[in-house]
PASEBA-1860 file (N, C-alpha, C; in nm, 3 decimals):
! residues 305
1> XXXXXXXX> 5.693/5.193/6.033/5.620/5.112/5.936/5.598/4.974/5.996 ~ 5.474/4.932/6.028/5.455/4.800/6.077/5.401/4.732/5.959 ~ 5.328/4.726/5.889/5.331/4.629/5.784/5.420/4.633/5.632 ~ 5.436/4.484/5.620/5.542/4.468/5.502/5.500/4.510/5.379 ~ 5.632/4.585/5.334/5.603/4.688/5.182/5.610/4.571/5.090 ~ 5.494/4.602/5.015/5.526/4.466/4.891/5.386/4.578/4.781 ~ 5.406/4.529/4.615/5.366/4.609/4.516/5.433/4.711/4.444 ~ 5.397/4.788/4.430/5.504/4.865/4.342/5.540/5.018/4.373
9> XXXXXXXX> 5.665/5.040/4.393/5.727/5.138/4.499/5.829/5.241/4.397 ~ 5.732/5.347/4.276/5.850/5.413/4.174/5.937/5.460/4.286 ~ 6.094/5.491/4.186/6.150/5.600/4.246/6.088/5.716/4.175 ~ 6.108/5.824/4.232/6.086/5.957/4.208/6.163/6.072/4.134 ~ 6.206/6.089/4.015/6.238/6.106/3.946/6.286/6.315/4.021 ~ 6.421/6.367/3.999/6.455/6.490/4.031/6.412/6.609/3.935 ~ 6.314/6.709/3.937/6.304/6.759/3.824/6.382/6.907/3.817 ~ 6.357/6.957/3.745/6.466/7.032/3.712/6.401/7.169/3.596
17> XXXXXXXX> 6.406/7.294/3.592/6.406/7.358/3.512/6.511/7.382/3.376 ~ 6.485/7.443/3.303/6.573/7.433/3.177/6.694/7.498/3.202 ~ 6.744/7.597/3.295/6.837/7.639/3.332/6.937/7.498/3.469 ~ 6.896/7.389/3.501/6.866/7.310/3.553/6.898/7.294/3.722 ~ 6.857/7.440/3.777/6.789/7.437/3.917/6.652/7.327/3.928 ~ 6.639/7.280/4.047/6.566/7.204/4.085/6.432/7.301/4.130 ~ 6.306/7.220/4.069/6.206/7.224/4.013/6.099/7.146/4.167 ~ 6.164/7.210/4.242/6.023/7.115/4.371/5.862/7.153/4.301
25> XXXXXXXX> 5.816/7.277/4.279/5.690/7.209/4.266/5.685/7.079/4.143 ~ 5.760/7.102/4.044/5.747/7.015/3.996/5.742/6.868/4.004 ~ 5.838/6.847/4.106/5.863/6.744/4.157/5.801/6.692/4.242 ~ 5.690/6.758/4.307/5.575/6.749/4.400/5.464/6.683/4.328 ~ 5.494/6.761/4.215/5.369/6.753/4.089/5.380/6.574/4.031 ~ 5.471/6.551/4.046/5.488/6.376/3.987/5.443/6.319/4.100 ~ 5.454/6.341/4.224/5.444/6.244/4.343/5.322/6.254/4.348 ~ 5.208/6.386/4.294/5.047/6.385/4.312/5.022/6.286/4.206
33> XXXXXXXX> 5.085/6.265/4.103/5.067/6.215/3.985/5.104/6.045/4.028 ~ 5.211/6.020/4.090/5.229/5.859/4.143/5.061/5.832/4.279 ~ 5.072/5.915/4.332/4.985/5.889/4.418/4.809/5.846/4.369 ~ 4.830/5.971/4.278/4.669/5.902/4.213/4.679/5.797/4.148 ~ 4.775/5.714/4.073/4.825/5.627/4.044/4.793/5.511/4.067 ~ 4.772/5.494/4.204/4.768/5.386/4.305/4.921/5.279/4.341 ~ 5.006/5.348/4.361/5.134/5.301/4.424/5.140/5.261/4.572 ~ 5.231/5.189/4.584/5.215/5.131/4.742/5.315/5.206/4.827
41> XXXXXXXX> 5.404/5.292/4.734/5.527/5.356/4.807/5.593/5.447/4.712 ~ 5.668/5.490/4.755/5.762/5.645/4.656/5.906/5.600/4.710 ~ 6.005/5.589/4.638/6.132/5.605/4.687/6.220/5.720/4.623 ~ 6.261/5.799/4.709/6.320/5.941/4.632/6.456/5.955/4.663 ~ 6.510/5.999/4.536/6.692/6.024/4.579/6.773/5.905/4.545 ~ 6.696/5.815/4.433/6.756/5.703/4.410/6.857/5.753/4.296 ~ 6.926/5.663/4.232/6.980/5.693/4.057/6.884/5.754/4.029 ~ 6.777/5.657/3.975/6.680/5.717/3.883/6.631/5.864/3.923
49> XXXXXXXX> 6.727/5.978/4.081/6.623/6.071/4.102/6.762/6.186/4.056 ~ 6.854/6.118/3.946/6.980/6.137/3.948/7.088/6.210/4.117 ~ 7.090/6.117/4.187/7.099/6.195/4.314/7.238/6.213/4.323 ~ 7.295/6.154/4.261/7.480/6.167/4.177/7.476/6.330/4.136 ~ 7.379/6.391/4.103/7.352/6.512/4.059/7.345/6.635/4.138 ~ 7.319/6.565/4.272/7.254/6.692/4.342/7.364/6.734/4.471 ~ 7.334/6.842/4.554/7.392/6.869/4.645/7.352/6.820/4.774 ~ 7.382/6.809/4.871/7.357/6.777/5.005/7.253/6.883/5.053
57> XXXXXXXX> 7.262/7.029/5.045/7.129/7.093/5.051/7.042/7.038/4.990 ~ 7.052/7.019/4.829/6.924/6.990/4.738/6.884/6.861/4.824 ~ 6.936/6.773/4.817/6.889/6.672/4.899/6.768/6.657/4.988 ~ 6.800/6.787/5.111/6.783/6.819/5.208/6.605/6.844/5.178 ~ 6.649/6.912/5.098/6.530/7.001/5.049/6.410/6.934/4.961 ~ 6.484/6.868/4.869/6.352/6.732/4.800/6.292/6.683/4.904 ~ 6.389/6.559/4.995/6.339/6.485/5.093/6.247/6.578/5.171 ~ 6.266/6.653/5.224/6.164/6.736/5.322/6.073/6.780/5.298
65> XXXXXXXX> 6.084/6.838/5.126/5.932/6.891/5.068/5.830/6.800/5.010 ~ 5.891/6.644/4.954/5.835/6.552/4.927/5.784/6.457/5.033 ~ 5.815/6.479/5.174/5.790/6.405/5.295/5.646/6.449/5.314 ~ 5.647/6.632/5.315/5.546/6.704/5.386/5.425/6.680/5.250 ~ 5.474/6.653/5.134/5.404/6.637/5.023/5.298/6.516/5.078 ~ 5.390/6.427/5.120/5.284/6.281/5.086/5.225/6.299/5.246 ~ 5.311/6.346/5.353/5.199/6.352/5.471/5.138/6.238/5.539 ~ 5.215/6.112/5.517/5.180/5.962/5.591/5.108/5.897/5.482
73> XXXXXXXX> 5.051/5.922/5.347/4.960/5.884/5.303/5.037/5.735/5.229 ~ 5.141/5.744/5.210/5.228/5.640/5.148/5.362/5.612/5.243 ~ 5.414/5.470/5.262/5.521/5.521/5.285/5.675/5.521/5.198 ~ 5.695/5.601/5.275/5.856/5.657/5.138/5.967/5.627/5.182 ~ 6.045/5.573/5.098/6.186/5.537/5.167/6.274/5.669/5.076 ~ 6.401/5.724/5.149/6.479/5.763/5.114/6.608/5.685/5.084 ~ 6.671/5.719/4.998/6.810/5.688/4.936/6.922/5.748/5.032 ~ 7.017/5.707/5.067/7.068/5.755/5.186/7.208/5.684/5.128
81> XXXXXXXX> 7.256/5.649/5.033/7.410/5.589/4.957/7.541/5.684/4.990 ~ 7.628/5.691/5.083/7.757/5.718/5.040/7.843/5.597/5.103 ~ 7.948/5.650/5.001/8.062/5.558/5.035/8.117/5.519/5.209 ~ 8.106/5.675/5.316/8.165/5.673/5.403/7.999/5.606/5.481 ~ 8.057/5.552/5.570/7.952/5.481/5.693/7.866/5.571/5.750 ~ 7.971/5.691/5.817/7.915/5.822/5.863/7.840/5.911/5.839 ~ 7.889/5.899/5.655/7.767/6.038/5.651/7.654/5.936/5.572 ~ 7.662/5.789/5.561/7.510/5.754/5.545/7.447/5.713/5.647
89> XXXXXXXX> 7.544/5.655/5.762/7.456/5.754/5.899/7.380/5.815/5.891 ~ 7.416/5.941/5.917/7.394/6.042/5.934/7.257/6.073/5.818 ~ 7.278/6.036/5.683/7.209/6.059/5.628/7.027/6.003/5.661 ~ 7.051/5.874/5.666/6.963/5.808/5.768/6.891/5.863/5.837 ~ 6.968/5.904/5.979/6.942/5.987/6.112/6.841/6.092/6.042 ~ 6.905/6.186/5.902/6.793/6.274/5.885/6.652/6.222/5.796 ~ 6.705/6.118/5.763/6.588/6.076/5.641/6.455/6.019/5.784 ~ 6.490/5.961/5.845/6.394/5.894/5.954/6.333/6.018/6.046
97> XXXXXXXX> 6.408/6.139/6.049/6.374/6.207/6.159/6.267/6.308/6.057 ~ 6.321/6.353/5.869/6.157/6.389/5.831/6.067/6.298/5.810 ~ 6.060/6.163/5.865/5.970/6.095/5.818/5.950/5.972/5.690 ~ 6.092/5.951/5.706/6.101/5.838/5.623/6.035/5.701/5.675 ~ 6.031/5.567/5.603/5.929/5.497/5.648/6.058/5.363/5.639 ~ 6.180/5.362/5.554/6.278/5.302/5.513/6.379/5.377/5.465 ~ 6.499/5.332/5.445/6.618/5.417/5.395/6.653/5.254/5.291 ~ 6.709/5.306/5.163/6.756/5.220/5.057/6.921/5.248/5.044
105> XXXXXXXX> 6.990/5.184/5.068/7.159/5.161/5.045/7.219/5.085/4.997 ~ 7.299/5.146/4.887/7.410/5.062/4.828/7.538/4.993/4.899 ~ 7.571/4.890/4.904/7.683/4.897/4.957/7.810/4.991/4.907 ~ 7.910/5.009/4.992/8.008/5.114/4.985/8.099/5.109/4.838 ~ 8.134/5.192/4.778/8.211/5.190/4.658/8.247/5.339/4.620 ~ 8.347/5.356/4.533/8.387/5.475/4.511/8.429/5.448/4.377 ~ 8.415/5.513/4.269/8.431/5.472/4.173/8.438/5.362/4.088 ~ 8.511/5.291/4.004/8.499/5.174/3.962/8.592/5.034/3.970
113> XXXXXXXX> 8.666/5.091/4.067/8.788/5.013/4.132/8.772/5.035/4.275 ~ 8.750/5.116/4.364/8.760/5.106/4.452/8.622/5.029/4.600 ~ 8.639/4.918/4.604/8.552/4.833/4.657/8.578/4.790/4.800 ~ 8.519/4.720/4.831/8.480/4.700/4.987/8.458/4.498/5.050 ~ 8.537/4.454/5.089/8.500/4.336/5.093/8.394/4.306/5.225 ~ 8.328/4.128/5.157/8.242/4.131/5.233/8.204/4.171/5.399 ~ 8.301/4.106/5.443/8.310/4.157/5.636/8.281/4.305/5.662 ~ 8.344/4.432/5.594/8.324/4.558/5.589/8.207/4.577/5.543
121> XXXXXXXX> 8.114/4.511/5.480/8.038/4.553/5.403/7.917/4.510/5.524 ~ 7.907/4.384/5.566/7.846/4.377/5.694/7.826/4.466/5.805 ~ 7.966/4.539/5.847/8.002/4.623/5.943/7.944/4.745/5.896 ~ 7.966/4.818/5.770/7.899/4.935/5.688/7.733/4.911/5.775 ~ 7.704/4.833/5.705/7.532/4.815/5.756/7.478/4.836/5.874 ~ 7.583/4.784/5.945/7.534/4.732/6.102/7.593/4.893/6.158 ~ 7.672/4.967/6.136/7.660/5.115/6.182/7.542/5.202/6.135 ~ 7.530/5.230/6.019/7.411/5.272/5.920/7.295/5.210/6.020
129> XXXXXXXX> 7.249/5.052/6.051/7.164/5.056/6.124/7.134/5.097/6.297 ~ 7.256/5.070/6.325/7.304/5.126/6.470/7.229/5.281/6.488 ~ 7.202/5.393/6.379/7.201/5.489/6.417/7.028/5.570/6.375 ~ 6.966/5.444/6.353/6.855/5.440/6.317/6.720/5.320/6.345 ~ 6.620/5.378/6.363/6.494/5.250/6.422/6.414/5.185/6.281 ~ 6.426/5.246/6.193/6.369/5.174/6.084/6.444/5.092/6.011 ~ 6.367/5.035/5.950/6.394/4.940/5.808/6.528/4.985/5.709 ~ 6.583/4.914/5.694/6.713/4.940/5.564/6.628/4.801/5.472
137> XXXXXXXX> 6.655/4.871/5.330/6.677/4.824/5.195/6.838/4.843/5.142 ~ 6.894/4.692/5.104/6.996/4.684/5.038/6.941/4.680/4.886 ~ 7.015/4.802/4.826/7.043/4.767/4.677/7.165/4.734/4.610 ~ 7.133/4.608/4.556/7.204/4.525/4.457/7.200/4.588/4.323 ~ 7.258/4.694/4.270/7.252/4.725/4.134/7.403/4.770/4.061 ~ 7.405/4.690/3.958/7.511/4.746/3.866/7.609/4.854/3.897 ~ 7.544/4.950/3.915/7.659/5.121/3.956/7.768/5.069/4.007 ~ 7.723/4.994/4.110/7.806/4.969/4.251/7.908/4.846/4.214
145> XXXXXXXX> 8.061/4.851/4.269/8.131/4.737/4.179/8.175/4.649/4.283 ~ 8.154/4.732/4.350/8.155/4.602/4.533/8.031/4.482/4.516 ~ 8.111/4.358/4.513/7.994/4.228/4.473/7.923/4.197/4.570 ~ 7.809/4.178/4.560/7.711/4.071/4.700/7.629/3.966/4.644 ~ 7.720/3.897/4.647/7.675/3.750/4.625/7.560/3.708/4.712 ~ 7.451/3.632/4.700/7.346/3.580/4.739/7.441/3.529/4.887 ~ 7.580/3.493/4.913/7.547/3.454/5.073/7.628/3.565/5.146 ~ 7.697/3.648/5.069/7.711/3.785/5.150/7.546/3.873/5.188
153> XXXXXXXX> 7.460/3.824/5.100/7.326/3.906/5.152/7.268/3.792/5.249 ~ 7.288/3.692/5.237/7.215/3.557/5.352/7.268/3.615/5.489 ~ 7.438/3.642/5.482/7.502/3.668/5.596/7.441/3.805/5.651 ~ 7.446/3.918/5.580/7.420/4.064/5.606/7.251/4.046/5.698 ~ 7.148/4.006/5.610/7.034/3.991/5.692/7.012/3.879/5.831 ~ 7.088/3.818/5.821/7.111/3.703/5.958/7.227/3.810/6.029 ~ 7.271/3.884/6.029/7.410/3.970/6.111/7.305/4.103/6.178 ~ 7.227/4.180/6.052/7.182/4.311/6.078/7.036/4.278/6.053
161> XXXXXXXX> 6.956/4.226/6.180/6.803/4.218/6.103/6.756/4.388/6.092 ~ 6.749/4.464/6.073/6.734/4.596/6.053/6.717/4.583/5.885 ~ 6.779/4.499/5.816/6.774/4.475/5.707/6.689/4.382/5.634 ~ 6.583/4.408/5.622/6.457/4.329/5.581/6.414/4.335/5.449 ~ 6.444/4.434/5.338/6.415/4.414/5.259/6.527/4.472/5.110 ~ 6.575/4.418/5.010/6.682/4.386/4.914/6.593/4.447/4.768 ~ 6.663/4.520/4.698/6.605/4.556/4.576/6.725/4.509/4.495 ~ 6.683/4.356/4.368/6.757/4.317/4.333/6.786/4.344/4.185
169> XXXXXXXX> 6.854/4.413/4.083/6.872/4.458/4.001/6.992/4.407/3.915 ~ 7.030/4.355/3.942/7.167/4.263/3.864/7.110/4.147/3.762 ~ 7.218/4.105/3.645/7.192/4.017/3.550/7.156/3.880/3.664 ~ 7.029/3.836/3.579/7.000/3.687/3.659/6.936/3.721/3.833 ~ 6.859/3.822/3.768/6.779/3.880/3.966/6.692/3.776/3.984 ~ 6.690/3.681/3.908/6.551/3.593/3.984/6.606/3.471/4.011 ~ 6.733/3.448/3.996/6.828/3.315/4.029/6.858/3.338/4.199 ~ 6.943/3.508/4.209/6.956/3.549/4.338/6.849/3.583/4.425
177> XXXXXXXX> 6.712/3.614/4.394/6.574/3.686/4.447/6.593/3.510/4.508 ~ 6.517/3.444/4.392/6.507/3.284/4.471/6.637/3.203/4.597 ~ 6.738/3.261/4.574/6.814/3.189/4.644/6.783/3.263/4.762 ~ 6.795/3.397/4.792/6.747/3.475/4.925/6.627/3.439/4.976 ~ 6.511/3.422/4.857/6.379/3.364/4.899/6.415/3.268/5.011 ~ 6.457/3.152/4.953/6.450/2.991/4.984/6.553/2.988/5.168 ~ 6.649/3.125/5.123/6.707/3.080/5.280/6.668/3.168/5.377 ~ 6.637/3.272/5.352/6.540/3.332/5.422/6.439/3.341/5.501
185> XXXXXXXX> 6.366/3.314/5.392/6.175/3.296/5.458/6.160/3.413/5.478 ~ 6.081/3.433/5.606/6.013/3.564/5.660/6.136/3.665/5.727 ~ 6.276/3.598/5.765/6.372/3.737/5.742/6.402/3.811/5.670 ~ 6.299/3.795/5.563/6.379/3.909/5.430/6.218/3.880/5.398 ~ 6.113/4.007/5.480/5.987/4.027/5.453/5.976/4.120/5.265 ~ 6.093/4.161/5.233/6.038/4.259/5.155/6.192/4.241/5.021 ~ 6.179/4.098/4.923/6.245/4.114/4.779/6.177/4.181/4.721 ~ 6.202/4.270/4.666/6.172/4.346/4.546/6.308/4.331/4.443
193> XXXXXXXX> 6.215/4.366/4.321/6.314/4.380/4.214/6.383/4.534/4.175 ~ 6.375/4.563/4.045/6.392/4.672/3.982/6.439/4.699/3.819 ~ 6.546/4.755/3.807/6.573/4.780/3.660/6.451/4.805/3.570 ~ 6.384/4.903/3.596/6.256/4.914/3.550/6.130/4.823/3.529 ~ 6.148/4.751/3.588/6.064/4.599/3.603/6.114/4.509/3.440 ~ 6.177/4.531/3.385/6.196/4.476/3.257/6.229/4.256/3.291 ~ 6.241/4.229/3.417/6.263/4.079/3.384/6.145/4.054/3.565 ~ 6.012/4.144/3.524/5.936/4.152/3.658/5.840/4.002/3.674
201> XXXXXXXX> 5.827/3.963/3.553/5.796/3.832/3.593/5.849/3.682/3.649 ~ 5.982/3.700/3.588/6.063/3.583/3.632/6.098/3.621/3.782 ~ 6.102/3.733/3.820/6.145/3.789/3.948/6.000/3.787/4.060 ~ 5.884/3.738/4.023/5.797/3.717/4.110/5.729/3.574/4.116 ~ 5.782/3.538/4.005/5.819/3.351/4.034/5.934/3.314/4.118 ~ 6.005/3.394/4.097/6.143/3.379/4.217/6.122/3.402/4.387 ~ 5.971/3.440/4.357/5.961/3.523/4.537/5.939/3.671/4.605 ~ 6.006/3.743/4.404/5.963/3.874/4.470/5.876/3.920/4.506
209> XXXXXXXX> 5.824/4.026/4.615/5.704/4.067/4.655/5.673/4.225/4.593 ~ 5.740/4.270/4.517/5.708/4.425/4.437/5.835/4.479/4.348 ~ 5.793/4.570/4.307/5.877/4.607/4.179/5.908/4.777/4.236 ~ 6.015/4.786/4.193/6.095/4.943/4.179/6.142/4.988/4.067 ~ 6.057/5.035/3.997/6.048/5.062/3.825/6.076/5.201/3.873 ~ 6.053/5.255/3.771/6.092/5.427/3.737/5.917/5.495/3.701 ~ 5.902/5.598/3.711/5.781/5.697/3.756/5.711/5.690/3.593 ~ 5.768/5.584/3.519/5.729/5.542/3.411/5.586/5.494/3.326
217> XXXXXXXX> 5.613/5.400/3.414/5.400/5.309/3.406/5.388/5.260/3.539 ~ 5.400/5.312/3.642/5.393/5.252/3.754/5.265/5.226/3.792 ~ 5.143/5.251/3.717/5.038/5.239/3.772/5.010/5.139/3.724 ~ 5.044/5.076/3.595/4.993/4.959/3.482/5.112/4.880/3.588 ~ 5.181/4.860/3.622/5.269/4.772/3.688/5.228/4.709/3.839 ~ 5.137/4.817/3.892/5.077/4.807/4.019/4.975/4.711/3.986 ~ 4.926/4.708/3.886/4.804/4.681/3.897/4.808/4.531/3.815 ~ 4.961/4.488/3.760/4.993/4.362/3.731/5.042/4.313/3.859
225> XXXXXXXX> 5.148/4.370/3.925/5.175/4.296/4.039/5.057/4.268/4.133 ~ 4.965/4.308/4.141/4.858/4.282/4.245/4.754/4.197/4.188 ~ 4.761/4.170/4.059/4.708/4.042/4.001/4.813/3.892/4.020 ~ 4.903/3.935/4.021/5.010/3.832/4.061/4.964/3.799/4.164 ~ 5.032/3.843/4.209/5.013/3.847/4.413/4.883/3.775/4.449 ~ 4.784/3.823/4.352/4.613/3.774/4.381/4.623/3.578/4.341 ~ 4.708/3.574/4.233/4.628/3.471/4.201/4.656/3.418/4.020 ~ 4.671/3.539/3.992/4.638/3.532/3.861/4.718/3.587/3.742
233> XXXXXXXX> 4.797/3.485/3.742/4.971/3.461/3.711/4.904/3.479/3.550 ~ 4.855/3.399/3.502/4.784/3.492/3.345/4.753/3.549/3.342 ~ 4.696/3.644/3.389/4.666/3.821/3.332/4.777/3.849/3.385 ~ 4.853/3.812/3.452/4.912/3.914/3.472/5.103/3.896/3.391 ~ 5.100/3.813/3.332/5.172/3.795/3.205/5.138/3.829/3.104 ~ 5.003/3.844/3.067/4.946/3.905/2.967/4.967/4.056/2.944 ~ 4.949/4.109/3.062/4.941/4.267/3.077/5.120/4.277/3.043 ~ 5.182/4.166/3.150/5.333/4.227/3.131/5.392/4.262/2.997
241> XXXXXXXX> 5.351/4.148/2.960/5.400/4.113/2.789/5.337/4.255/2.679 ~ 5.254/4.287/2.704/5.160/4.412/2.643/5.234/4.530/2.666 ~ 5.290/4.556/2.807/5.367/4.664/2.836/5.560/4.676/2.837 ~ 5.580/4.528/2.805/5.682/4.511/2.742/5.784/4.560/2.688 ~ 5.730/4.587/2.554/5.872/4.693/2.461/5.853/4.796/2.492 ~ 5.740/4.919/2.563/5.767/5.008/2.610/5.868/5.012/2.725 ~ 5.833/4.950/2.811/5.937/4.907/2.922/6.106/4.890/2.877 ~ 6.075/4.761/2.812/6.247/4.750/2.722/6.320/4.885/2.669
249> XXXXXXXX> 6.212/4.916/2.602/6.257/5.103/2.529/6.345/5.167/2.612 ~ 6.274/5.177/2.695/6.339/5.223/2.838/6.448/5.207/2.864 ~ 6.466/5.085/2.908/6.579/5.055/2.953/6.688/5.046/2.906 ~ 6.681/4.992/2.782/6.807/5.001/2.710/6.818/5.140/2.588 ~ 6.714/5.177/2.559/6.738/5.283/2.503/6.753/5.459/2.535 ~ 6.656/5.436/2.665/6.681/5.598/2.731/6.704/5.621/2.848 ~ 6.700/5.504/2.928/6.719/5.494/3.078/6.630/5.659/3.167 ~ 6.745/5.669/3.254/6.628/5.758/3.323/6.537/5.887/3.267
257> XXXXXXXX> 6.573/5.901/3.081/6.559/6.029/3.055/6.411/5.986/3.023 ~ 6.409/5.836/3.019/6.225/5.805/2.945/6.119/5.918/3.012 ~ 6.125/5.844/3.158/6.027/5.889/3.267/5.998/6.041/3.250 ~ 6.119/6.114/3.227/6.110/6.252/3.231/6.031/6.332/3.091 ~ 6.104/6.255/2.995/6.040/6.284/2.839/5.898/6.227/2.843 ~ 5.816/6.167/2.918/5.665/6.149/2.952/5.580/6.159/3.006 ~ 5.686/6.261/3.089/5.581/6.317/3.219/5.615/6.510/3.150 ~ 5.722/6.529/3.089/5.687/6.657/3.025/5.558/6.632/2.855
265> XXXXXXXX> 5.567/6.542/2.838/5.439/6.531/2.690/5.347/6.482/2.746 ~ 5.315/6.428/2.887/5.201/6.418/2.934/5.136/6.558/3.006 ~ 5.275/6.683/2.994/5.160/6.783/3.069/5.209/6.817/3.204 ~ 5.274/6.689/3.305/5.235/6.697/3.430/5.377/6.789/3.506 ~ 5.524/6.780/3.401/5.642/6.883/3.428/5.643/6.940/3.315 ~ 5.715/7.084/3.346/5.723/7.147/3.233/5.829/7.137/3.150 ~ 5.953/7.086/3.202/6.079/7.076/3.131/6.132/6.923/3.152 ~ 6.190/6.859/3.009/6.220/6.739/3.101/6.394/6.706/3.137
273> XXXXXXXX> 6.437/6.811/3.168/6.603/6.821/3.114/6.614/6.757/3.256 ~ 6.775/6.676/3.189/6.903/6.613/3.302/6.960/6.740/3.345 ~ 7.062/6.696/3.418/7.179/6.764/3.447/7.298/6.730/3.343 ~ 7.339/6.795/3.311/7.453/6.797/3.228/7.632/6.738/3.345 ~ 7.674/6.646/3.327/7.683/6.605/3.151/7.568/6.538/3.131 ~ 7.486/6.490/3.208/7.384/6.376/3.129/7.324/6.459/3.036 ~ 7.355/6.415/2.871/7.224/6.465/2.761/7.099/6.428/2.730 ~ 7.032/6.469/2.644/6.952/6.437/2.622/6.935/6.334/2.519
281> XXXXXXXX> 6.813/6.242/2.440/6.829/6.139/2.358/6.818/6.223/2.254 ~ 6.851/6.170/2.147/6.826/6.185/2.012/6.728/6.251/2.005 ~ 6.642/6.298/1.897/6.528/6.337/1.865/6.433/6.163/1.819 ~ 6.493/6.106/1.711/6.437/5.987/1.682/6.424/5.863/1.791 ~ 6.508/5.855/1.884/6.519/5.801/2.047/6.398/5.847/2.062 ~ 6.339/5.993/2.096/6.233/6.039/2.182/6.110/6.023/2.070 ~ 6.107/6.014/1.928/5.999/5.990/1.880/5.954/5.830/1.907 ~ 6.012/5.759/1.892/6.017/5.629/1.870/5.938/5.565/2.049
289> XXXXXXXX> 5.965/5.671/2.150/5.909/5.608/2.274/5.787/5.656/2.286 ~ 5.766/5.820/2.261/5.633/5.863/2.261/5.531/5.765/2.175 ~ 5.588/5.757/2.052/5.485/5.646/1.954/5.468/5.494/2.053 ~ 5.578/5.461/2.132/5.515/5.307/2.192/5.463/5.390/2.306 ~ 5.414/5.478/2.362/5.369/5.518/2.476/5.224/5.557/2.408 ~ 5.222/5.626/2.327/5.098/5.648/2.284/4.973/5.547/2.223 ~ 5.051/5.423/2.178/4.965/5.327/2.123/4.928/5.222/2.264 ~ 4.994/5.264/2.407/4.907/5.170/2.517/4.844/5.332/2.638
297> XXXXXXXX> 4.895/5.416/2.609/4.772/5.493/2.652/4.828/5.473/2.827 ~ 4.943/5.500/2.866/4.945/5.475/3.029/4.873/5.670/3.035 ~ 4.890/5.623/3.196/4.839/5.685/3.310/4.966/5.824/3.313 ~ 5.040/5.823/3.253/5.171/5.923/3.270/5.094/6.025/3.166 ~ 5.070/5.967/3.034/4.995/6.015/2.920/4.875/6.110/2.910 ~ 4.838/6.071/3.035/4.645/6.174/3.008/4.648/6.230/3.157 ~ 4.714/6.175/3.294/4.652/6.218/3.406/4.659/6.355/3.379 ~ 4.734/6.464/3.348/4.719/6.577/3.340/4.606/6.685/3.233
305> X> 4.554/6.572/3.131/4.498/6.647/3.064/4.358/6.683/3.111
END
């Protein structure tokens, strides 16, 4: 990848039949659906692709069928997160060799106590990049209980330039987006945000250059960030604000099950089931989002009809 990823980059959501084997055409079927879209990138195997869920085959097997899916036309970063150095190595090694364009990593953690201090967390990276020629994305998100403070990430990208671009997802992302901005500059070509874009404006006054929302409205989001980016910081607060409480809905009320419950009532999967234990929402949860989805009419809603 020679030019810098910036705009809006969904993750790719894992689909699944009702018995809940994994569903590749289906899952092919969303990425035709992001692509007509007009997205600048796909990231697959994130949380949002519940990858906590899957096996190291399944893995194997998304990434490779969704690689040959998009065919250079976008580029795609893979999720490549474990705790041990080695096998996200390794994981790496395979994500770059089908054709990944970036690999996205958490720093190291194992449950909810067991953490990693900063120096290791440097060293984590700098093997992970050691064993690979592309781009790493650090993600900063909640799951993970190992902290990175704005100068453990100053240090990490001045230690491992391999590390160019940060998806920032924590309370107050546009306090830390700006502080990385400001010491940075052009070593950290690629802040992005996330958490479904829900605080995407304060986070592109901060510096960010694109959003990592969920397979949600990514096209209405593309097409605010690139009014940003243009120039035109009112429309494109306008639009945000419009798409808003659907967004919020989201986030605090159904998290990754939204995306799935709107791409099965839009038509485009046939089933929208988790993996168990993850359940499903309420019934009144899922009425209550279809009704704010239906009164702005996204692109998840009709592409299939």
């Amino acid at each position: 990848m020679t030019d810098s990823l910036s705009g809006v980059v969904p993750v790719v959501p894992t689909i699944f039949h009702d018995d809940e084997t994994v569903d590749l055409d289906g899952t092919a079927r969303v990425v035709d659906y992001l692509t007509d879209g007009g997205v600048d990138g796909l990231c697959l195997l994130a949380n949002y692709s519940e990858q906590f869920s899957l096996t190291d085959a399944e893995r194997d097997a998304i990434a490779r069928a969704l690689l040959e899916r998009v065919a250079g036309r976008l580029p795609v970063i893979v999720t490549t997160s474990h705790y041990s150095a080695r096998v996200a190595a390794a994981r790496s090694r395979a994500a770059q060799d089908m054709g990944a364009a970036m690999v996205m990593i958490m720093p190291p953690f194992f449950g909810a106590t067991l953490t990693v201090p900063g120096p290791a967390v440097i060293e984590y990276f700098k093997q992970v990049a050691d064993a690979i020629d592309i781009p790493v994305m650090v993600q900063d998100a909640p799951l993970s209980p190992t902290p990175l403070p704005a100068s453990l990430l100053i240090d990490l990208v001045h230690q491992v330039p391999q590390v160019q671009y940060a998806k920032i997802e924590v309370p107050q992302a546009a306090g830390k987006l700006h502080a990385l901005v400001s010491a940075l500059g052009d070593r950290l070509p690629g802040p992005f945000d996330g958490e479904e874009s829900v605080t995407l404006i304060p986070d592109l006054d901060a510096g960010a250059r694109g959003t990592m929302p969920s397979s949600m409205v990514p096209a209405e989001l593309g097409q605010i960030v690139r009014r940003y980016l243009a120039g035109d910081r009112g429309g494109a607060v306008s639009a945000w604000e419009d798409l808003l409480p659907l967004i919020h809905f989201e986030n605090r009320q159904c998290g990754l099950r939204a995306q799935k419950i709107l791409l099965a009532e839009g038509g485009i999967i046939a089933s929208d089931r988790t993996r168990a234990p993850f359940g499903p929402v309420s019934p009144r949860t899922r009425r209550g989002l279809i009704e704010l989805a239906a009164r702005r009419d996204p692109l998840i809603m009709r592409w299939a009809r």
